[in-house]
C-alpha positions in Angstrom: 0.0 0.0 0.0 1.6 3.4 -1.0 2.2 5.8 1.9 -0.9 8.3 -0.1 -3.3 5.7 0.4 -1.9 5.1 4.2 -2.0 8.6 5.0 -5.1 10.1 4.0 -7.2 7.5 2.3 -10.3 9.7 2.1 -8.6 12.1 -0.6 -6.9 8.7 -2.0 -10.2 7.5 -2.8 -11.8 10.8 -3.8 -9.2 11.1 -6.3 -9.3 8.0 -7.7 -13.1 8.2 -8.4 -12.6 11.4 -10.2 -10.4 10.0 -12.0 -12.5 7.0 -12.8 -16.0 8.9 -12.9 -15.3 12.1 -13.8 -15.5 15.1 -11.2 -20.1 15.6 -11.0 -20.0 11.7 -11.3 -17.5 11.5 -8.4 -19.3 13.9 -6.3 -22.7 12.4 -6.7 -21.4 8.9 -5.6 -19.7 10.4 -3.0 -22.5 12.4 -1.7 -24.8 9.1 -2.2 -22.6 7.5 0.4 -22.6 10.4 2.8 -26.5 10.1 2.7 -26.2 6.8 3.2 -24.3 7.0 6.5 -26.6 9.5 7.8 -29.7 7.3 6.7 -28.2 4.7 9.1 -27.5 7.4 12.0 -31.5 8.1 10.8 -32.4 4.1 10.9 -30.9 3.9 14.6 -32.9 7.6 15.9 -36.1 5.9 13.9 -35.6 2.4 15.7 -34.7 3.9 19.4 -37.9 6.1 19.0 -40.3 3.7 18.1 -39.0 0.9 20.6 -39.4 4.1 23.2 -43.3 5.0 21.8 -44.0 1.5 22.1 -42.5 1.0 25.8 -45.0 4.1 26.6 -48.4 3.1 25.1 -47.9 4.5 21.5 -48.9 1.8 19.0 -47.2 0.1 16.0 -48.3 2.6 13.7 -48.8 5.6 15.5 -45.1 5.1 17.2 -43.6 5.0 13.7 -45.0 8.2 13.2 -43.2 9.6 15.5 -40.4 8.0 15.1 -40.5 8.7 11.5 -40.4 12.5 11.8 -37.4 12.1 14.6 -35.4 10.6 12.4 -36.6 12.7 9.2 -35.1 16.0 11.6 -32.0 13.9 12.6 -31.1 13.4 8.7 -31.9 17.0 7.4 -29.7 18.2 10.0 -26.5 15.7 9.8 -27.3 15.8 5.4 -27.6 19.9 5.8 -24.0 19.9 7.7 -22.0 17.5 6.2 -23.7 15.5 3.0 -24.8 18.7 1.3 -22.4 21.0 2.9 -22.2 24.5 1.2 -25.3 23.6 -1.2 -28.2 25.1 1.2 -29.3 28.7 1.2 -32.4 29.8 2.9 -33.6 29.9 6.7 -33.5 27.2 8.6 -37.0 26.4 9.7 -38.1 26.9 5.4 -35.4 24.0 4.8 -36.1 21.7 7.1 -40.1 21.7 6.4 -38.8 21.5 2.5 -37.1 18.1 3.7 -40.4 17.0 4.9 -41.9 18.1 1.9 -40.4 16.6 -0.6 -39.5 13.2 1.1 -43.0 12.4 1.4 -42.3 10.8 -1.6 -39.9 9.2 -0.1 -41.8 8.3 3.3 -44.7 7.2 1.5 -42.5 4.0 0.1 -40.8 3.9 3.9 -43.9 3.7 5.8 -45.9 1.9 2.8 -43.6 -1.1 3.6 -43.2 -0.9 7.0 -47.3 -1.1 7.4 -47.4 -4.1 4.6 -44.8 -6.1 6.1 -46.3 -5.4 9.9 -49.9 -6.2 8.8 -48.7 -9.2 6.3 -46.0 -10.6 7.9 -46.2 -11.9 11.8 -42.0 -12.3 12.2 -41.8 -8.2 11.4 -45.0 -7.4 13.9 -42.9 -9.3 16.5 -39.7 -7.6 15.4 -40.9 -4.1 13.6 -37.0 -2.9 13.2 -37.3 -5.7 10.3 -40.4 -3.1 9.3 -38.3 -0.3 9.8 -35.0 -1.4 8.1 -36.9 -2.3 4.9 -38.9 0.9 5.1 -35.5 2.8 4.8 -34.3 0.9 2.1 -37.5 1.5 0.4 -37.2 5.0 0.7 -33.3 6.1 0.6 -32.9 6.6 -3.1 -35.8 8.6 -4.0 -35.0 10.7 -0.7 -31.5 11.3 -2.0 -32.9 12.3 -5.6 -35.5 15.1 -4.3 -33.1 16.2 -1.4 -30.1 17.0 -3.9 -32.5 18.5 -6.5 -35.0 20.4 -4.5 -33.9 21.0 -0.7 -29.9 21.3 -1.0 -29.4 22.2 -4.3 -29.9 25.9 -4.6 -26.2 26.3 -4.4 -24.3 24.7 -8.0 -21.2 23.4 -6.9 -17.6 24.1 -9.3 -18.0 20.3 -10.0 -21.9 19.9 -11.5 -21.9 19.2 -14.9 -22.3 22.9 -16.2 -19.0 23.4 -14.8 -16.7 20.3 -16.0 -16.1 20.4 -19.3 
């Protein structure tokens, strides 16, 4: 292993895929596995929450509600600060109820799932982080799409493809 890819292997591979991909392609991917990370920082807030509703009373459905829009705050927030760094403009409060906006797309696959597999399938009403995984799954890519496009893209970065010619 050289002593570049020892020493900072973050710009090693950054370099390498814009090498490979080209610099928008590079970024996208890269940004795609940010969001990624974060969804699973949002799949343990939307878990934790739920299991919490339900130890209080809350039901299977109403809980994930809940827990939903935790975890929906949790990702803006970690996606606004490092994912989509330096691509936000806007107050704070509008952006975050854009999130929510334009994820519903997005939370209409999560929680679509999550309800079909806890109403259809008796192993994921027992365990409903089965529910909840597959919910997130279900969800991530079209979240990733509108949130790039619509919510964090008012600001076009030097490496969109206008830019890299």
């Amino acid at each position: 292993m050289s002593d570049r890819v020892a020493s900072r292997p973050a710009e090693f591979i950054t370099s390498e895929l814009t090498r490979r991909l080209g610099a928008a392609r590079a970024e996208t991917l890269l940004q795609f596995l940010r969001f990624g990370v974060v969804g699973t920082v949002g799949f343990v807030v939307d878990t934790a929450v739920l299991y919490a509703g339900l130890a209080v009373g809350f039901g299977l459905y109403s809980g994930r509600a809940v827990s939903y829009v935790a975890a929906a705050t949790t990702t803006w927030a970690l996606n606004r600060a490092w994912t989509f760094r330096g691509r936000s403009e806007g107050g704070v409060a509008r952006q975050w109820a854009l999130f929510l906006l334009v994820n519903l797309i997005g939370f209409a696959c999560n929680y679509g799932t999550y309800a079909a597999l806890v109403a259809g399938v008796p192993a994921v009403a027992e365990a409903p982080v089965l529910g909840v995984a597959a919910g997130a799954l279900a969800g991530m890519i079209g979240n990733f799409l509108l949130s790039r496009r619509y919510v964090f893209g008012a600001k076009k970065s030097a490496l969109t493809p206008e830019h890299s010619h």
